[in-house]
GUDOSE-586335 format. One record per residue (C-alpha): x negated, y, z negated; residue number from 1; residue in three letters. Coordinates in nm, 4 decimals. Layout:
residues N
X; Y; Z; NUM; ALA
...
//
This chain:
residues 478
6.6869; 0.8934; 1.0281; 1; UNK
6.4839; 0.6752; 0.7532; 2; UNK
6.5553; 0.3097; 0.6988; 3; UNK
6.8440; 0.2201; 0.4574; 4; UNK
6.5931; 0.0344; 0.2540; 5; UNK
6.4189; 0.3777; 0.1872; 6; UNK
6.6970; 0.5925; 0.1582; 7; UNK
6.8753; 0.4095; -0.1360; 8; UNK
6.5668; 0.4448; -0.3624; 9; UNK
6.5390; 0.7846; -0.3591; 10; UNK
6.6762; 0.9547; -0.6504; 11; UNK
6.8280; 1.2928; -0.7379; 12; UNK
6.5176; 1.5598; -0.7029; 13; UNK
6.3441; 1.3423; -0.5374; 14; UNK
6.2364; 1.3787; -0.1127; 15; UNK
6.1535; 1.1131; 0.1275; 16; UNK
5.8801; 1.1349; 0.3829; 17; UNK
5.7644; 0.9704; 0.6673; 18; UNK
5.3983; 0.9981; 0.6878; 19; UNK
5.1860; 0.8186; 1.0202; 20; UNK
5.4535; 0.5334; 0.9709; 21; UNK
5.5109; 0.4631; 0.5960; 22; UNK
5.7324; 0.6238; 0.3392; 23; UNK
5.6494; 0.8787; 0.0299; 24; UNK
5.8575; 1.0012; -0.2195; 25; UNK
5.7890; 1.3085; -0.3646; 26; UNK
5.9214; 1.5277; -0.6473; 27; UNK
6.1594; 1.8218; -0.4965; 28; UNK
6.3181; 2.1367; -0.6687; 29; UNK
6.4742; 2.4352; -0.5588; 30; UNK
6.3792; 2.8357; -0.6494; 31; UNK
6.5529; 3.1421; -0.5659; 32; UNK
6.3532; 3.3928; -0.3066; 33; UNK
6.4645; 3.7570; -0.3558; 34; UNK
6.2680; 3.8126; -0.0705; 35; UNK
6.4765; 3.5479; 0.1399; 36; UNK
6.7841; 3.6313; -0.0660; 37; UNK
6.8664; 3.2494; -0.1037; 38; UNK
6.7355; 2.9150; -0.2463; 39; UNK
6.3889; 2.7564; -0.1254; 40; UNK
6.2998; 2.3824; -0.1766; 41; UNK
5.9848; 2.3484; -0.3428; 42; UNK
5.8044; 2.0371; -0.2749; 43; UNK
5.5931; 1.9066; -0.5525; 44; UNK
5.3797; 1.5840; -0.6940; 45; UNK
5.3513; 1.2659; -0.5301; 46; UNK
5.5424; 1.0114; -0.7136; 47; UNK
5.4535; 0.6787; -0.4902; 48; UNK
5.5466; 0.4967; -0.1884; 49; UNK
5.8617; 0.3185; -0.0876; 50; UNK
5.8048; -0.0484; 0.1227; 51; UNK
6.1020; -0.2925; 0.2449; 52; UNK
5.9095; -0.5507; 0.1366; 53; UNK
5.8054; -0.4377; -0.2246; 54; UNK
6.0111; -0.1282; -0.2675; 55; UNK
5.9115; 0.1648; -0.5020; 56; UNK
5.5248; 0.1886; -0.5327; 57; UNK
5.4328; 0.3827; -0.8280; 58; UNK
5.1437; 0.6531; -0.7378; 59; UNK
4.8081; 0.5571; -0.9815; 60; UNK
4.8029; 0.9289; -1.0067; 61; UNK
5.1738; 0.9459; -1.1084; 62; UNK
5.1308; 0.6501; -1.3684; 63; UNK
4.8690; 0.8467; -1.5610; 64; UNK
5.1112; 1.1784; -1.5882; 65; UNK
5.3270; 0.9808; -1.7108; 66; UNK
5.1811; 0.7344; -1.9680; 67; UNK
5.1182; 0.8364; -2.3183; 68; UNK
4.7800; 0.6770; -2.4195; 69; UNK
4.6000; 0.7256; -2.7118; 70; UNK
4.2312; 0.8782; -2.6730; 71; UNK
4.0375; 0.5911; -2.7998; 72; UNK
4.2436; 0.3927; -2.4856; 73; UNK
4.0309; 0.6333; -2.2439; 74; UNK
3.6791; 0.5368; -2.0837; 75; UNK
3.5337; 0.7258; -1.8047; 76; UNK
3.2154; 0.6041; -1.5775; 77; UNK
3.0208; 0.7078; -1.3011; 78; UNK
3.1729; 0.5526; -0.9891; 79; UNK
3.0564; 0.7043; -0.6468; 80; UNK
2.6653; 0.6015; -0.6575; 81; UNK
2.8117; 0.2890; -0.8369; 82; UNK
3.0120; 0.1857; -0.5968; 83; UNK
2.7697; 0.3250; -0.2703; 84; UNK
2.4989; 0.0832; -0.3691; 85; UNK
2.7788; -0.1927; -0.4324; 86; UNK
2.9618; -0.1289; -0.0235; 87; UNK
2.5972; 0.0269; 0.1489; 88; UNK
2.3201; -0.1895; -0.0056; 89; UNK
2.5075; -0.5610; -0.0483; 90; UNK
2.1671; -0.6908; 0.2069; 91; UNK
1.9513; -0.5291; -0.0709; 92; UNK
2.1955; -0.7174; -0.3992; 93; UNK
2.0991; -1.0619; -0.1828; 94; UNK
1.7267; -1.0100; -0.1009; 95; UNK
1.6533; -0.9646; -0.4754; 96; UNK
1.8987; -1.2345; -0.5792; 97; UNK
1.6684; -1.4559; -0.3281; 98; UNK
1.3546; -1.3190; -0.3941; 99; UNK
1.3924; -1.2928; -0.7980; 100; UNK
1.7235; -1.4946; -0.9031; 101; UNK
1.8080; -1.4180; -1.2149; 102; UNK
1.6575; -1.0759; -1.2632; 103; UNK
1.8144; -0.9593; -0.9663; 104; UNK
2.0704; -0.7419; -1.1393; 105; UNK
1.8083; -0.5959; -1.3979; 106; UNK
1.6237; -0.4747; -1.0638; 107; UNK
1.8943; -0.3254; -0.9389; 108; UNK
1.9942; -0.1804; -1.2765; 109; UNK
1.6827; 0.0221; -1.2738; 110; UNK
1.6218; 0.1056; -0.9575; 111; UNK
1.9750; 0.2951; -1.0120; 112; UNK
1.8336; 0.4480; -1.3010; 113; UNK
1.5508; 0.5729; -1.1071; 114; UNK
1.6989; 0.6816; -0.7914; 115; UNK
1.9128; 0.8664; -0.9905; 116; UNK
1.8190; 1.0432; -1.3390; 117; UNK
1.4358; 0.9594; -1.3104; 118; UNK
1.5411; 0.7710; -1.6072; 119; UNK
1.2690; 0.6308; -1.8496; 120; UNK
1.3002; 0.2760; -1.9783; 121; UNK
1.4127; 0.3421; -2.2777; 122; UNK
1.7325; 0.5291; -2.1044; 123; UNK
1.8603; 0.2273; -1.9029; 124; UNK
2.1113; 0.0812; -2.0978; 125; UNK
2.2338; 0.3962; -2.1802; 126; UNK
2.3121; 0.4972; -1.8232; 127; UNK
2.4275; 0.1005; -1.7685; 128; UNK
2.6731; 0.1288; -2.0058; 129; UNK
2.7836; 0.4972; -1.8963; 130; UNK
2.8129; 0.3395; -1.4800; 131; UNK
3.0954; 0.1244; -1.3040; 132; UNK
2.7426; -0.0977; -1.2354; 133; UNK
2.8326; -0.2262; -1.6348; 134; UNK
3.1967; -0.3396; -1.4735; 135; UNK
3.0190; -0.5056; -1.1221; 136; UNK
2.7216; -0.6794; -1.3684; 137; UNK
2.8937; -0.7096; -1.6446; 138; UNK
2.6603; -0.8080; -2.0053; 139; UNK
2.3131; -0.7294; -1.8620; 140; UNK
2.0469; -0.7033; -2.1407; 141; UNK
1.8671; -0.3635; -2.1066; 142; UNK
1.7544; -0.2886; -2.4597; 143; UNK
1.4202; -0.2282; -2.5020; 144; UNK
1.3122; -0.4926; -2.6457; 145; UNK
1.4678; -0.7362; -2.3872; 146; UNK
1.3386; -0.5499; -2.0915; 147; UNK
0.9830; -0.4768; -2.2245; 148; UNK
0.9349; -0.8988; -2.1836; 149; UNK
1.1395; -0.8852; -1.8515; 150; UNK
0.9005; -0.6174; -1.7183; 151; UNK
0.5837; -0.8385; -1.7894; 152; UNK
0.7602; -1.1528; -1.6652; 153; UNK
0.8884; -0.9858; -1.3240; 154; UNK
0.5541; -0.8568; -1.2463; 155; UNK
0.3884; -1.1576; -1.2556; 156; UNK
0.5474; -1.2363; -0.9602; 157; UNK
0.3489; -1.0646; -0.6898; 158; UNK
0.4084; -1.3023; -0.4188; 159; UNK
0.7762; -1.3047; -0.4519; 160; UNK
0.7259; -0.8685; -0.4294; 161; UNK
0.5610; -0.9265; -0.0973; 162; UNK
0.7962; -1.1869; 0.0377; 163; UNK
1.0951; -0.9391; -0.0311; 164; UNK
0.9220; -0.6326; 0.1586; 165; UNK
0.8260; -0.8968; 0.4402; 166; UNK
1.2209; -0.9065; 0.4634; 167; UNK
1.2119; -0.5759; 0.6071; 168; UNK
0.9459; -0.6339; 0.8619; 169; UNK
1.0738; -0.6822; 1.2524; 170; UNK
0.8739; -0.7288; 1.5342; 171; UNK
0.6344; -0.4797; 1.7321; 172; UNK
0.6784; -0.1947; 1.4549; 173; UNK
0.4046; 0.0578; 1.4045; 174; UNK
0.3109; 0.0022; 1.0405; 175; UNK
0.0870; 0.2840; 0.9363; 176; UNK
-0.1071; 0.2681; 0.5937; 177; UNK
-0.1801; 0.5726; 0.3337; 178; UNK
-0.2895; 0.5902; 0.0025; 179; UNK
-0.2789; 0.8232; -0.3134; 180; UNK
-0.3247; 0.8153; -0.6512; 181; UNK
-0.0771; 0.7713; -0.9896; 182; UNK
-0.1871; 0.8916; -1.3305; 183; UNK
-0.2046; 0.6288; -1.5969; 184; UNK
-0.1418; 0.7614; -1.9718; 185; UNK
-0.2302; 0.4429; -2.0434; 186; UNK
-0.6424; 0.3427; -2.1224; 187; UNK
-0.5708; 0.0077; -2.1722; 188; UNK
-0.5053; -0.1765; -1.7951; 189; UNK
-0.8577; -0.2502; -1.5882; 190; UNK
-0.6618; -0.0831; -1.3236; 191; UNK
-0.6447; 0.2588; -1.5103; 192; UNK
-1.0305; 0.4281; -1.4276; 193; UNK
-1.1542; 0.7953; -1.4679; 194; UNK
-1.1816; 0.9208; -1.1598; 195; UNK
-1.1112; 1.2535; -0.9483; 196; UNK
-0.7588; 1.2756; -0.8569; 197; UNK
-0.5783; 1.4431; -0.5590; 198; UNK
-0.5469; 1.7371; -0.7524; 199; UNK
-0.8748; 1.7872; -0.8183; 200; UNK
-0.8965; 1.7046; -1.1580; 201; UNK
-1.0622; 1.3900; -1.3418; 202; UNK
-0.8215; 1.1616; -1.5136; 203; UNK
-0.7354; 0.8538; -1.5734; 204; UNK
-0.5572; 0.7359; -1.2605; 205; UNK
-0.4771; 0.4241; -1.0332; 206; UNK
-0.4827; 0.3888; -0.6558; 207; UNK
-0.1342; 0.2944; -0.4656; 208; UNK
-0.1605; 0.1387; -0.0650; 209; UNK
0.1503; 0.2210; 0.1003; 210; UNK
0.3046; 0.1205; 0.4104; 211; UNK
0.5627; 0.3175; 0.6437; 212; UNK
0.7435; 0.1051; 0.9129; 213; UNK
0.7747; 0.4012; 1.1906; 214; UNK
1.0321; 0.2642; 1.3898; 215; UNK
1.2785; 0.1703; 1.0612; 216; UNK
1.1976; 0.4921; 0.9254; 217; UNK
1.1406; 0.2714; 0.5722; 218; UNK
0.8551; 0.1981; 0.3124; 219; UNK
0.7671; -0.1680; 0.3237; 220; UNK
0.4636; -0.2720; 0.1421; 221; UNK
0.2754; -0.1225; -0.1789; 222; UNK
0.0033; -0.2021; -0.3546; 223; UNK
-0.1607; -0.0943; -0.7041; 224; UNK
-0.5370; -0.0981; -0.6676; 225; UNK
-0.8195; 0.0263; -0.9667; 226; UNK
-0.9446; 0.3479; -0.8535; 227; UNK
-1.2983; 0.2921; -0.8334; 228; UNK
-1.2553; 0.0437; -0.5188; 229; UNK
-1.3252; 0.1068; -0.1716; 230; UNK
-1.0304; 0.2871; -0.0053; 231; UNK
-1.1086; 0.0667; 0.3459; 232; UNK
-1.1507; -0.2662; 0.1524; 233; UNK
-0.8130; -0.2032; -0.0203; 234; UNK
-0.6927; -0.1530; 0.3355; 235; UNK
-0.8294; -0.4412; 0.4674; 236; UNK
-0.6954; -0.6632; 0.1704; 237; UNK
-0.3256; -0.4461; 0.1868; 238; UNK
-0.3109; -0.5535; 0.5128; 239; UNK
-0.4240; -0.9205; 0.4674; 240; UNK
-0.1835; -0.9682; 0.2123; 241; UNK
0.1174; -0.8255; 0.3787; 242; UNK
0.0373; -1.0130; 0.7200; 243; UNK
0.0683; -0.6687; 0.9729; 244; UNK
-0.2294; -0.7076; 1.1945; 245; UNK
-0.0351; -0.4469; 1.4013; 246; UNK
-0.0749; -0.1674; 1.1142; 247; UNK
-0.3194; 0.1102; 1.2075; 248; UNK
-0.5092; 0.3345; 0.9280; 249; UNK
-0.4250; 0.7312; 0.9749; 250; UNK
-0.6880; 0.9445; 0.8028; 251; UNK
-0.6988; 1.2960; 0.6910; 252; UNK
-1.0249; 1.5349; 0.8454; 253; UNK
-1.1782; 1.4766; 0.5243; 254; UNK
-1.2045; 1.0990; 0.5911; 255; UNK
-1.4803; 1.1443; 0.8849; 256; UNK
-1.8284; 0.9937; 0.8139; 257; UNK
-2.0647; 0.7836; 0.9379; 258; UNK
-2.0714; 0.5121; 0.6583; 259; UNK
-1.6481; 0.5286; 0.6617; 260; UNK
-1.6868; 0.4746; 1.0548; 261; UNK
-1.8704; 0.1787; 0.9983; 262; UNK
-1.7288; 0.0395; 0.7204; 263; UNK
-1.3946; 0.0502; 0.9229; 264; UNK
-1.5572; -0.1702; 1.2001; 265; UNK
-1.6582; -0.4301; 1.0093; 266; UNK
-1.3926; -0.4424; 0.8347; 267; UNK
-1.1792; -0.5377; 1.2036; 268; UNK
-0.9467; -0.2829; 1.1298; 269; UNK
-0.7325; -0.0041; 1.3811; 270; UNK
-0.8125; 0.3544; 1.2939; 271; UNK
-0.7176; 0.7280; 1.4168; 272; UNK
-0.9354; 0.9656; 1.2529; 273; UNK
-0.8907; 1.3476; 1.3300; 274; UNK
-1.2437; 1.5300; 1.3900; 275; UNK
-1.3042; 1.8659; 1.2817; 276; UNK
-1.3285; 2.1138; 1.5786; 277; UNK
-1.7261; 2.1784; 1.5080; 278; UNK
-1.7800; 1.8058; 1.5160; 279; UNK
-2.0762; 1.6849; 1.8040; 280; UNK
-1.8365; 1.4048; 1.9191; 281; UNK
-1.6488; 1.6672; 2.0974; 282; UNK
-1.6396; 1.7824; 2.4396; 283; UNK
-1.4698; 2.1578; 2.4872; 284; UNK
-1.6356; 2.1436; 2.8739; 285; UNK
-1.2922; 2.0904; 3.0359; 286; UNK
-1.1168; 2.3567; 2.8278; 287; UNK
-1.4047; 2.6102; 2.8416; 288; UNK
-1.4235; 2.6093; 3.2414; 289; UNK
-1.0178; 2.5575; 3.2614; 290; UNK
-1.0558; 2.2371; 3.4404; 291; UNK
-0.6946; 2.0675; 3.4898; 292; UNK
-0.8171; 1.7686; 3.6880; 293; UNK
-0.9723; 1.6483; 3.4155; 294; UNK
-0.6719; 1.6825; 3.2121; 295; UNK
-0.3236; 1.4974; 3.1771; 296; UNK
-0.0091; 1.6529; 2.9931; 297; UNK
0.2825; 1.5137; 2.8089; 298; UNK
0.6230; 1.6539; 2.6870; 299; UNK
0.6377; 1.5811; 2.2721; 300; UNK
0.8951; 1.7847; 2.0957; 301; UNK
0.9510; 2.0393; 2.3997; 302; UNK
0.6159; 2.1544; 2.3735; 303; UNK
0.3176; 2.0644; 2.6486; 304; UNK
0.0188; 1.8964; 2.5488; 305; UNK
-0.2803; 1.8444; 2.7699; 306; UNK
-0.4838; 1.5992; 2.6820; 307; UNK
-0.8538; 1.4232; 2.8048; 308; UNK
-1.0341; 1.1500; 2.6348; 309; UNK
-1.4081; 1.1069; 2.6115; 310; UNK
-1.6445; 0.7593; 2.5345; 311; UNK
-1.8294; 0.7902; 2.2400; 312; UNK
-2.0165; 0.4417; 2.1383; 313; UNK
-1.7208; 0.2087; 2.2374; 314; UNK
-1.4752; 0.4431; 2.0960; 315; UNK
-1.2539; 0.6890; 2.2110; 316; UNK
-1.2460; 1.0798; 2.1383; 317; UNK
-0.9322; 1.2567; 2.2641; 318; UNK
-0.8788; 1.5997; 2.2865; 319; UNK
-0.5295; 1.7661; 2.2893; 320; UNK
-0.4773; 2.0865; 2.3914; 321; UNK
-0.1389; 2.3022; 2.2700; 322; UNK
-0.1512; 2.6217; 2.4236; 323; UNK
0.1345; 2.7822; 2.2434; 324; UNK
-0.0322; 2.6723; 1.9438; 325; UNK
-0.3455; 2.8066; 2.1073; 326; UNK
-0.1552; 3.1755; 2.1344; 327; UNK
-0.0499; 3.1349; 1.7594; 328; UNK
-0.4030; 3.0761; 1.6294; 329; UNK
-0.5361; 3.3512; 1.8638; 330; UNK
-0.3376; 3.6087; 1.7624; 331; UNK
-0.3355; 3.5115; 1.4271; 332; UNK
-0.7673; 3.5536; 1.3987; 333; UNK
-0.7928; 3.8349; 1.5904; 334; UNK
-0.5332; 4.0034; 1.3511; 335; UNK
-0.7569; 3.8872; 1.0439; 336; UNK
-1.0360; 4.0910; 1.2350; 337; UNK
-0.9064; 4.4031; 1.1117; 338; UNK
-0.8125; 4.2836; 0.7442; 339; UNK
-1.0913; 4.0680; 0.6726; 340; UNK
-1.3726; 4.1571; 0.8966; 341; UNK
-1.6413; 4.0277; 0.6996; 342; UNK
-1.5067; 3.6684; 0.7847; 343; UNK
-1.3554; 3.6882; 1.0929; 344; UNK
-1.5171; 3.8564; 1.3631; 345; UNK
-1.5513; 3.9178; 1.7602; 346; UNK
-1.8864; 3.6920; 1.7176; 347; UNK
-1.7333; 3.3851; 1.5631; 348; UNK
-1.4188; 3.4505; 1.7903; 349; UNK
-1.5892; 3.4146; 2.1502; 350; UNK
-1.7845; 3.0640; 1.9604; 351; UNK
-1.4075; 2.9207; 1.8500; 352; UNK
-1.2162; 3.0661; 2.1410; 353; UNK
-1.2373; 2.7087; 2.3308; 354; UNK
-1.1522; 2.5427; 1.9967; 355; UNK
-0.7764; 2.7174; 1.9193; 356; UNK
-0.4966; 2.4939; 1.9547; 357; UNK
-0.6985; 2.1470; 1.9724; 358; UNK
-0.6221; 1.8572; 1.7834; 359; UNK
-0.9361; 1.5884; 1.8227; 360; UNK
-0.8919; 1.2264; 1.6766; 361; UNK
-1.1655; 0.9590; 1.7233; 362; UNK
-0.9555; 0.6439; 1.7656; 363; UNK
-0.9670; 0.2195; 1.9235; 364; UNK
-0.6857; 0.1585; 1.9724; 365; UNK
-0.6290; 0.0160; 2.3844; 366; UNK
-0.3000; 0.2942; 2.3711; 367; UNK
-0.2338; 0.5905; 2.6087; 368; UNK
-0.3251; 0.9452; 2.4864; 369; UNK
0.0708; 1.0826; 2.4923; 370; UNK
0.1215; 0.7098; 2.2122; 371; UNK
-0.2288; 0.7650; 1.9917; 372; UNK
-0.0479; 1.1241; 1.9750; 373; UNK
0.2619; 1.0310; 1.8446; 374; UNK
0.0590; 0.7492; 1.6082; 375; UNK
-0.1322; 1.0353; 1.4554; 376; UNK
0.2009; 1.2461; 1.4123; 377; UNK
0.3382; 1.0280; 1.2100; 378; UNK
0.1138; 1.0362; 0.9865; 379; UNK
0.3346; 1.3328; 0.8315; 380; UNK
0.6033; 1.0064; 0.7496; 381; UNK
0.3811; 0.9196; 0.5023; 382; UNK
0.2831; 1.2176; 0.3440; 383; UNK
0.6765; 1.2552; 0.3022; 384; UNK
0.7047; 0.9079; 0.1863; 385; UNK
0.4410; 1.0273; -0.1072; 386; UNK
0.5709; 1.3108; -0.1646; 387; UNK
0.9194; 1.1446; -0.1979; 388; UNK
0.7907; 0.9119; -0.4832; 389; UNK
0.6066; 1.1484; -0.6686; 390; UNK
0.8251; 1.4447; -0.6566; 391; UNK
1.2158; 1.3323; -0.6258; 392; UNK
1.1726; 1.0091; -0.8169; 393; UNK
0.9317; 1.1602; -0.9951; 394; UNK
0.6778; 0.8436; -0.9627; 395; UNK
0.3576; 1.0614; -1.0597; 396; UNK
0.2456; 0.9424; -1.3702; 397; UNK
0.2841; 0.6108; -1.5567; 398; UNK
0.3150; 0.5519; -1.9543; 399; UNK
0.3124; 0.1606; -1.8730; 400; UNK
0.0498; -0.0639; -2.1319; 401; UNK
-0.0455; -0.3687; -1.9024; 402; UNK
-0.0701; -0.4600; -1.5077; 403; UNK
0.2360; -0.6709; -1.5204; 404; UNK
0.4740; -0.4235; -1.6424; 405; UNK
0.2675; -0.1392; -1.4097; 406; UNK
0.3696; -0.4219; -1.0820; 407; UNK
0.7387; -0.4289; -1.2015; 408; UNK
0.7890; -0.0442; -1.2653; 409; UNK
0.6582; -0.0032; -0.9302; 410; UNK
0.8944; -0.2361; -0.7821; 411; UNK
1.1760; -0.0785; -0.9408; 412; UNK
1.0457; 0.2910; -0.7701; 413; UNK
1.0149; 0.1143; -0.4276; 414; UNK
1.3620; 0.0000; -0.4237; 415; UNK
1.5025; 0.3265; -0.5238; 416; UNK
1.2620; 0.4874; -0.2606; 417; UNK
1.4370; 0.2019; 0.0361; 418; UNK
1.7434; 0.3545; -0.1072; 419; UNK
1.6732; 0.7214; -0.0802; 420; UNK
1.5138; 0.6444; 0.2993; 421; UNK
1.8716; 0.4088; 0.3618; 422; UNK
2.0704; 0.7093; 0.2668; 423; UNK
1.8708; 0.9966; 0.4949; 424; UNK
1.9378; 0.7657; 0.7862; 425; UNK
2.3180; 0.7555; 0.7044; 426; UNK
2.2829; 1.1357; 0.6878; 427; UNK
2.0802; 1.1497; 1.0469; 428; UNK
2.2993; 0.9399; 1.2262; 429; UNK
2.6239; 1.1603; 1.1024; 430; UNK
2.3561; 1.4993; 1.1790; 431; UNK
2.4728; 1.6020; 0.8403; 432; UNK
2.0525; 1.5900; 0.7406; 433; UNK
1.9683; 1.9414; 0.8393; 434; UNK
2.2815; 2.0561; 0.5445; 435; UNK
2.2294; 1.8039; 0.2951; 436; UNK
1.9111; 1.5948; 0.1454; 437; UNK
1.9726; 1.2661; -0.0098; 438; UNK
1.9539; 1.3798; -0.3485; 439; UNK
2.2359; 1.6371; -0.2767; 440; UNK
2.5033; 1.3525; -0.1551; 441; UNK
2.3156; 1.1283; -0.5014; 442; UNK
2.5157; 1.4452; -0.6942; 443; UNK
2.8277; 1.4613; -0.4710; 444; UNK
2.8419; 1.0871; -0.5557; 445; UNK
2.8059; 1.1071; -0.9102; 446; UNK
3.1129; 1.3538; -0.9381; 447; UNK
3.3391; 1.0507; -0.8299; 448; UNK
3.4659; 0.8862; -1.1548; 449; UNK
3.6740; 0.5897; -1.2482; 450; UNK
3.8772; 0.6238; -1.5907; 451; UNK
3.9930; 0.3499; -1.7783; 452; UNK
4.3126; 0.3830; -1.9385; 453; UNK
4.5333; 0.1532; -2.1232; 454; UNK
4.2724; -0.1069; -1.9720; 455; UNK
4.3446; -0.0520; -1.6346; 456; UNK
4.0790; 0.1433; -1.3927; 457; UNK
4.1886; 0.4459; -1.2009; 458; UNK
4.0538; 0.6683; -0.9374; 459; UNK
3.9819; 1.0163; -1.1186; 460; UNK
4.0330; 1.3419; -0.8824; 461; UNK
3.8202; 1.3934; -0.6356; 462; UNK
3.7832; 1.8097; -0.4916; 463; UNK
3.8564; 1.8224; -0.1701; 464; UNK
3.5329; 1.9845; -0.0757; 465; UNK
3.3752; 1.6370; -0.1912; 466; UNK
3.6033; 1.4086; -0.0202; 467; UNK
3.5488; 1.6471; 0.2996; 468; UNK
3.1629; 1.5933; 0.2924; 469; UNK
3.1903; 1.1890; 0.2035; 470; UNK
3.4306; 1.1666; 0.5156; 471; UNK
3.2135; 1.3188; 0.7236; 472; UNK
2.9042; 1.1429; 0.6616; 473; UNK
3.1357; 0.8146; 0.6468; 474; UNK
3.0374; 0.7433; 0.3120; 475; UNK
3.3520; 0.5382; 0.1871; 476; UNK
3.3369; 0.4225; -0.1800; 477; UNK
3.7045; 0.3117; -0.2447; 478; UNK
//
């Protein structure tokens, strides 16, 4: 039996319901069923909710069927990434209101913008005005003119840039440093210099120094460099600047030479560098006569790894040995000896048969083989973390005219990048990240509106396919 302060609002056609504890009234009819041969109640909308203390509750849903309103009294927005940054990333809203006061919100603004459209500058206040952001921050200034002077005033403020990164520093971490290029359509920044790009080509392009924090799976440091200086001195300065004596430099094969080797040293800094598998520094003894007492093993991934390390002018050489990898590259040349014989051969195979499934790195760090492993592993967290800026926030190429405005755009693609790293963890920790990237949930998000009607803000309808995903990553927005 329901309450007598329920009962005596409900009206003719009208239901009552009892739902986990509180009371719904809903919209009720009748309709004959041939089938049945007599009347069946047909439940339909939701009109609103019935309290003691307040009684009927109109339904926002119910108010809108029900109100006439003109079409100029309608405004829709983009609510769900609106209102995700606004709940998720309120730490990120008060380390830039600390770091940068009152540009704060402009930062934010266009890191949005980035994250995501990939939205030129000239696009922002469009998008601003078009977001539930413009409701949150109301009368931000994003025309062009106002933001071109914002952009050279922000980026004069590299030491506040730093301080706000150093925010997301904790103790012990395993910062690891990378670097890659940006293309500047631009001639006229001293940064901008011709130069051969990662693509091969000559262009005018700039160097970035990035830093990935291993154990907060996040970006934490940048730098823009000219592209004519030294990779290891920008290192060396990167690292000076940004105060991580712990961080560790993780080359590519290519990076191996004598003069980088040295420069390295005197520059004090930690290194991994893989060797090719003809290089002298290597030892294949203990894999050539099978030799397991020379060897250790660790478990990474569920594969086996044997390992051995080797002294080679006060630094270390380790070998690792994978022998399903081993197997895999086996099979895989002897195969090409029938296809491609004129390359690969019986000859060369009995010379590189010790050398299948070996990973060499030439190393000083004071770490155990199975950790100097896992170092150099990582090194595929950066790569991502490149590929990530370049390719989904589409941080390739620059059109910026002067170094200030170049520090501030970058700024504004690291933040979105924190965000797009925040929002893969969120999907990890719910294991939705093998079904969904980021940038998928970025457009299940954007499908959640707010409409403004008669100047009051409702929730527009949400599928229940979208609501189903949110829930289950426990993304709440409302």
């Amino acid at each position: 039996m329901h309450p007598d302060w329920a009962t005596k609002l409900r009206a003719k056609g009208t239901e009552l319901r009892c739902i986990n504890s509180k009371y719904y009234l809903y919209e009720v009819s009748s309709k004959w069923n041939p089938d049945k041969k007599r009347s069946q109640k047909i439940t339909g909308k939701l009109l609103g909710r019935i309290t003691e203390k307040e009684g009927f509750i109109p339904s926002d849903k119910n108010n809108l069927r029900t109100k006439y309103v003109k079409p100029s009294d309608i405004c829709v927005k983009e609510y769900g990434v609106s209102a995700f940054i606004n709940n998720h990333f309120q730490d990120y809203i008060q380390l830039l209101r600390k770091h940068f006061q009152q540009h704060a919100e402009i930062i934010l603004l266009l890191a949005y913008c980035r994250l995501i459209f990939q939205s030129p500058l000239k696009n922002a206040e469009f998008h601003y005005l078009n977001s539930y952001l413009s409701e949150l921050f109301p009368e931000l200034n994003l025309s062009a003119s106002r933001l071109s002077g914002l952009m050279r005033e922000i980026g004069t403020k590299r030491t506040n840039i730093v301080e706000f990164f150093k925010e997301f520093i904790i103790a012990n971490d395993h910062i690891i440093f990378d670097g890659t290029d940006l293309f500047c359509n631009s001639k006229n920044m001293e940064m901008s210099k011709m130069s051969k790009s990662k693509k091969n080509t000559f262009d005018h392009v700039a160097n970035i120094m990035m830093a990935f924090a291993t154990e907060l799976q996040l970006p934490i440091y940048y730098r823009i460099v000219p592209a004519n200086n030294k990779d290891i001195k920008s290192f060396k300065l990167s690292i000076q600047e940004a105060k991580m004596n712990q961080a560790v430099v993780i080359a590519d094969k290519g990076f191996y030479s004598k003069e980088n080797l040295i420069s390295l040293k005197n520059e004090s800094l930690s290194f991994i560098i893989p060797l090719k598998r003809n290089n002298a520094f290597i030892d294949y003894n203990p894999i050539r006569t099978n030799d397991r007492l020379k060897m250790k093993f660790f478990v990474f991934e569920k594969r086996i790894i044997w390992c051995y390390s080797i002294n080679q002018n006060d630094d270390n050489v380790t070998v690792y040995l994978d022998e399903e990898l081993k197997a895999e590259e086996m099979k895989d040349y002897l195969i090409r000896t029938t296809s491609l014989p004129e390359e690969y051969n019986m000859e060369k195979f009995y010379v590189r048969q010790y050398q299948f499934g070996t990973i060499a790195v030439l190393h000083n760090l004071d770490k155990s083989e199975e950790q100097v492993f896992i170092d150099y592993k990582s090194r595929m967290q950066t790569e991502t973390m490149i590929d990530t800026l370049k390719n989904v926030l589409s941080a390739d190429s620059s059109y910026i005219h002067n170094e200030q405005s170049m520090e501030t755009w970058m700024l504004i693609n690291y933040v979105a990048l924190h965000w797009y790293y925040r929002l893969l963890q969120i999907l990890k920790s719910s294991k939705l990240n093998k079904k969904f990237l980021p940038m998928d949930f970025i457009k299940f998000l954007r499908e959640i509106k707010k409409v403004r009607i008669n100047g009051n803000w409702y929730d527009a309808d949400l599928s229940k396919k979208y609501s189903d995903i949110l829930n289950s990553a426990g993304i709440h927005i409302t």
